[in-house]
C-alpha positions as CSV (number, residue, x, y, z in Angstrom):
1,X,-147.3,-54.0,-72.7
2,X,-150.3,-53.0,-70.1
3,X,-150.1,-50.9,-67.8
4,X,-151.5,-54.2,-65.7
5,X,-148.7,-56.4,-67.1
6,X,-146.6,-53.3,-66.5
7,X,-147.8,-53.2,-62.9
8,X,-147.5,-57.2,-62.5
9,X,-143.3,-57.3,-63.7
10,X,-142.7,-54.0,-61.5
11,X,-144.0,-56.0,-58.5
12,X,-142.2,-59.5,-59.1
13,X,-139.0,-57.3,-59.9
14,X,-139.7,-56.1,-56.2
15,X,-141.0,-59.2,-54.7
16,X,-144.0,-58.6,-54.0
17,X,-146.4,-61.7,-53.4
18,X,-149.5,-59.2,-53.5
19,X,-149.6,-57.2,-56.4
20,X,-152.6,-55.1,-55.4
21,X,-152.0,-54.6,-51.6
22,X,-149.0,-54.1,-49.7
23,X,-148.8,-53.0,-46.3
24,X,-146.6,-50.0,-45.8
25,X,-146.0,-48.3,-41.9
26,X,-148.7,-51.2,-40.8
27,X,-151.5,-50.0,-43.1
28,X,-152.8,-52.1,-46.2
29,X,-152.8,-50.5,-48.9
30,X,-153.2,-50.5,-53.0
31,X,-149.8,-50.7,-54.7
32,X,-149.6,-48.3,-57.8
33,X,-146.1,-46.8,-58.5
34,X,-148.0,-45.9,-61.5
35,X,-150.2,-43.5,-60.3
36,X,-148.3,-42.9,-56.9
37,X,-145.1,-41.2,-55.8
38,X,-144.0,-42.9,-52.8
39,X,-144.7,-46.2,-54.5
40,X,-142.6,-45.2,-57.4
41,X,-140.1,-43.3,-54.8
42,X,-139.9,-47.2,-52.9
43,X,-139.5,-49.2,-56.1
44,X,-136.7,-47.0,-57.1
45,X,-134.7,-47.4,-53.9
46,X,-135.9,-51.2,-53.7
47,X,-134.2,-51.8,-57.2
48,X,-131.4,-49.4,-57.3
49,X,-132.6,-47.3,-60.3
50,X,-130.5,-44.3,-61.3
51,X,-132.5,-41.6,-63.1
52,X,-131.5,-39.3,-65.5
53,X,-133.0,-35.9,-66.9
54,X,-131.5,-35.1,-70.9
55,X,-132.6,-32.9,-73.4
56,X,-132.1,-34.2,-77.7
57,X,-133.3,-32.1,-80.2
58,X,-135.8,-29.8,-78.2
59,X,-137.3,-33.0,-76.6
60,X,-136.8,-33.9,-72.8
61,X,-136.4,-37.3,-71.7
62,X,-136.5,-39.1,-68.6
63,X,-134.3,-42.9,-68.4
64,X,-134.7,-45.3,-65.3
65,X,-131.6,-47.0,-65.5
66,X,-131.5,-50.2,-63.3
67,X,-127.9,-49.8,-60.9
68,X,-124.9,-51.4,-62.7
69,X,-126.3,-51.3,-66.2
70,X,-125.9,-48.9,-68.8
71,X,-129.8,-49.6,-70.7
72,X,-132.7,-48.0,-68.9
73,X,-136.2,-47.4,-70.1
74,X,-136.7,-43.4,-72.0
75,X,-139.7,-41.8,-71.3
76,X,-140.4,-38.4,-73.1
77,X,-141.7,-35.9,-70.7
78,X,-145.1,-34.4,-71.4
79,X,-147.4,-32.4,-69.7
80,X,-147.0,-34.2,-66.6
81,X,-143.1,-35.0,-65.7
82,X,-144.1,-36.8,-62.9
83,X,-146.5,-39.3,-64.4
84,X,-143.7,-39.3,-67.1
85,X,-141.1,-40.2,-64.8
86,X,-143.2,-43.2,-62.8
87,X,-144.1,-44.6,-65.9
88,X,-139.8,-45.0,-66.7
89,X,-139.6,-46.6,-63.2
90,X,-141.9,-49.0,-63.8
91,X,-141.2,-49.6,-67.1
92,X,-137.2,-50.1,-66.1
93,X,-138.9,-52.4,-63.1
94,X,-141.3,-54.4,-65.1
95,X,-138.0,-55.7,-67.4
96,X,-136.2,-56.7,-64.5
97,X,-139.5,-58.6,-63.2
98,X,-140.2,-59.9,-66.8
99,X,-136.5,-61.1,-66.9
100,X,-136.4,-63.0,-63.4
101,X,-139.9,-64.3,-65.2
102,X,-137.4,-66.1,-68.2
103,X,-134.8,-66.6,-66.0
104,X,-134.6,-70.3,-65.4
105,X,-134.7,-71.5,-62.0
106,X,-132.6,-74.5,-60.5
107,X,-134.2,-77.3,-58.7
């Protein structure tokens, strides 16, 4: 997946009509949990995701887990934990968006 199509499922996962601009504190603003923390910080809270820190074999691993559910998205930590960590937010986000996205809706 893309990092747009990534960026796309996050933002239906947290309803978001505009996936570019949101207004946060009454300012417009670009949307990026991607590259940003307190986007990745809001998406989080907005969608209940637990995160968890492990270590397997020498390798570190960051897991979004969405609230409730015991499969997340792993992310092996690099260089930059940070970026490595919003990327497993997202990535946990953008299946919950990409499943509401299959999810059949009643008329």
């Amino acid at each position: 997946m893309t990092d747009r199509e990534l960026l796309e499922y996050a933002a239906k996962a947290a309803g978001l009509d505009h996936l570019w601009v949101v207004e946060i504190d009454g300012i417009s603003q670009n949307w990026n949990p991607l590259a940003d923390d307190g986007d990745a910080l809001r998406l989080t809270v907005k969608l209940r995701l637990n995160l968890i820190f492990e270590e397997w074999d020498g390798v570190e691993y960051v897991c979004a887990i969405p609230h409730r559910s015991y499969q997340g998205q792993d992310e092996v930590i690099g260089d930059n934990e940070t970026a490595d960590t919003r990327r497993a937010i997202v990535r946990a986000a953008a299946e919950i968006g990409k499943a509401l996205t299959a999810t059949p809706t009643s008329d």
